[in-house]
C-alpha positions in Angstrom: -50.4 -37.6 -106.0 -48.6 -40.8 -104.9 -47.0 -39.2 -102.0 -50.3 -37.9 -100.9 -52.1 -41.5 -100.5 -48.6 -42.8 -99.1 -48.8 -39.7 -96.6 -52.8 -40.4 -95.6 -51.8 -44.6 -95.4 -48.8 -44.0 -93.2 -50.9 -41.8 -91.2 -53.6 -44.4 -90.9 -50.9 -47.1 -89.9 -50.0 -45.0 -87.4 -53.6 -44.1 -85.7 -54.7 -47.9 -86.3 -51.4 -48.8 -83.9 -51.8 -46.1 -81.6 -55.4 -47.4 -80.9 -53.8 -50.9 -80.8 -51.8 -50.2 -78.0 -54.3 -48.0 -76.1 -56.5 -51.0 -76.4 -53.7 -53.7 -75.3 -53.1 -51.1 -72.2 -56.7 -50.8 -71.1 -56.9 -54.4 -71.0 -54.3 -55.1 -68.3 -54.9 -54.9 -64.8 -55.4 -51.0 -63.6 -51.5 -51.2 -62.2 -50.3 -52.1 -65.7 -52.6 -49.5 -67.7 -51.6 -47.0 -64.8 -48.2 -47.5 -65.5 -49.0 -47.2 -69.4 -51.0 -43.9 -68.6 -48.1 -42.5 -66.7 -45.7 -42.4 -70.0 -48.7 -41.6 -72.7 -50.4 -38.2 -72.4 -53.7 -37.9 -71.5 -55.0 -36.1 -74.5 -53.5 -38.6 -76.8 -55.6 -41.5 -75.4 -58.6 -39.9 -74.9 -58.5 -36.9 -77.4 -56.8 -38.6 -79.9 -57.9 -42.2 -79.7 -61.3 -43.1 -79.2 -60.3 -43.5 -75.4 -63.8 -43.7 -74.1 -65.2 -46.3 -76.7 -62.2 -48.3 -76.7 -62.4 -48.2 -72.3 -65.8 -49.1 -72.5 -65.1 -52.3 -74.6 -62.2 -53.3 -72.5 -63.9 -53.2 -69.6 -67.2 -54.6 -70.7 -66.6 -57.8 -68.8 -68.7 -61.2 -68.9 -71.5 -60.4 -66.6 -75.1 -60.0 -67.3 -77.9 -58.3 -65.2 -78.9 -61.4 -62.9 -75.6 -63.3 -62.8 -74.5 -64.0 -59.3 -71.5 -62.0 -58.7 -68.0 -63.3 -58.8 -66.3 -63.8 -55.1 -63.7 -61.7 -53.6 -61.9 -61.0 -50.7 -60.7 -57.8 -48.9 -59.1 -56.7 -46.0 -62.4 -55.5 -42.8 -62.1 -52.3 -42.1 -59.6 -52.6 -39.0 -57.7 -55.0 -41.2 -57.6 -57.6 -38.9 -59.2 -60.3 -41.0 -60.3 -60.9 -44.8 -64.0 -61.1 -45.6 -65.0 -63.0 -48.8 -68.6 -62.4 -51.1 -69.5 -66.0 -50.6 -69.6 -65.8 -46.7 -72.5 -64.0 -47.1 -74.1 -65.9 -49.7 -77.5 -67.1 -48.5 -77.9 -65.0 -45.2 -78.5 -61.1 -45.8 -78.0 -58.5 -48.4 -75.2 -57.0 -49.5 -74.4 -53.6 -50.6 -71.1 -52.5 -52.3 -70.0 -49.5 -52.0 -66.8 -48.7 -54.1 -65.5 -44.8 -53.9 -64.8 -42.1 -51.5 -66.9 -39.6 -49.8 -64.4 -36.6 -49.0 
């Protein structure tokens, strides 16, 4: 009988620091947890290990419907300059559009 609740606690250790480090990975920046995901097989982290729950809760961030979004910078589309949020703040809407559409 001892070996039996040694067997389920060692297994429990094991899935509590599996989780762990799932949840240290998804907290990184995406190159860090891309580099993570590249060694770890997919169906561990998100068969396994609560992946989706534990994703959502890395990810859930600090802002609240209403808050003014955080500024940023990127490249224009010919790459010629860099175009920050806040030079648009207080002339005209913005949309962001974030994805591909091939």
């Amino acid at each position: 009988m001892k070996w039996v609740l040694r067997s389920v606690a060692s297994l429990l250790a094991a899935y509590v620091l599996l989780c762990g480090a799932v949840l240290a990975a998804m907290v990184q920046p995406p190159e860090r947890f891309g580099r993570f995901m590249s060694y770890v097989p997919e169906v561990v982290v998100w068969g396994l290990a609560p992946g989706e729950r534990l994703w959502r809760w890395a990810r859930a961030g600090q802002l609240r419907v209403g808050d003014r979004a955080p500024d940023f910078a990127l490249r224009s589309h010919d790459s010629a300059d860099r175009v920050s949020l806040s030079s648009f703040r207080g002339h005209r809407p913005v949309v962001l559009v974030f994805g591909s559409y091939t």
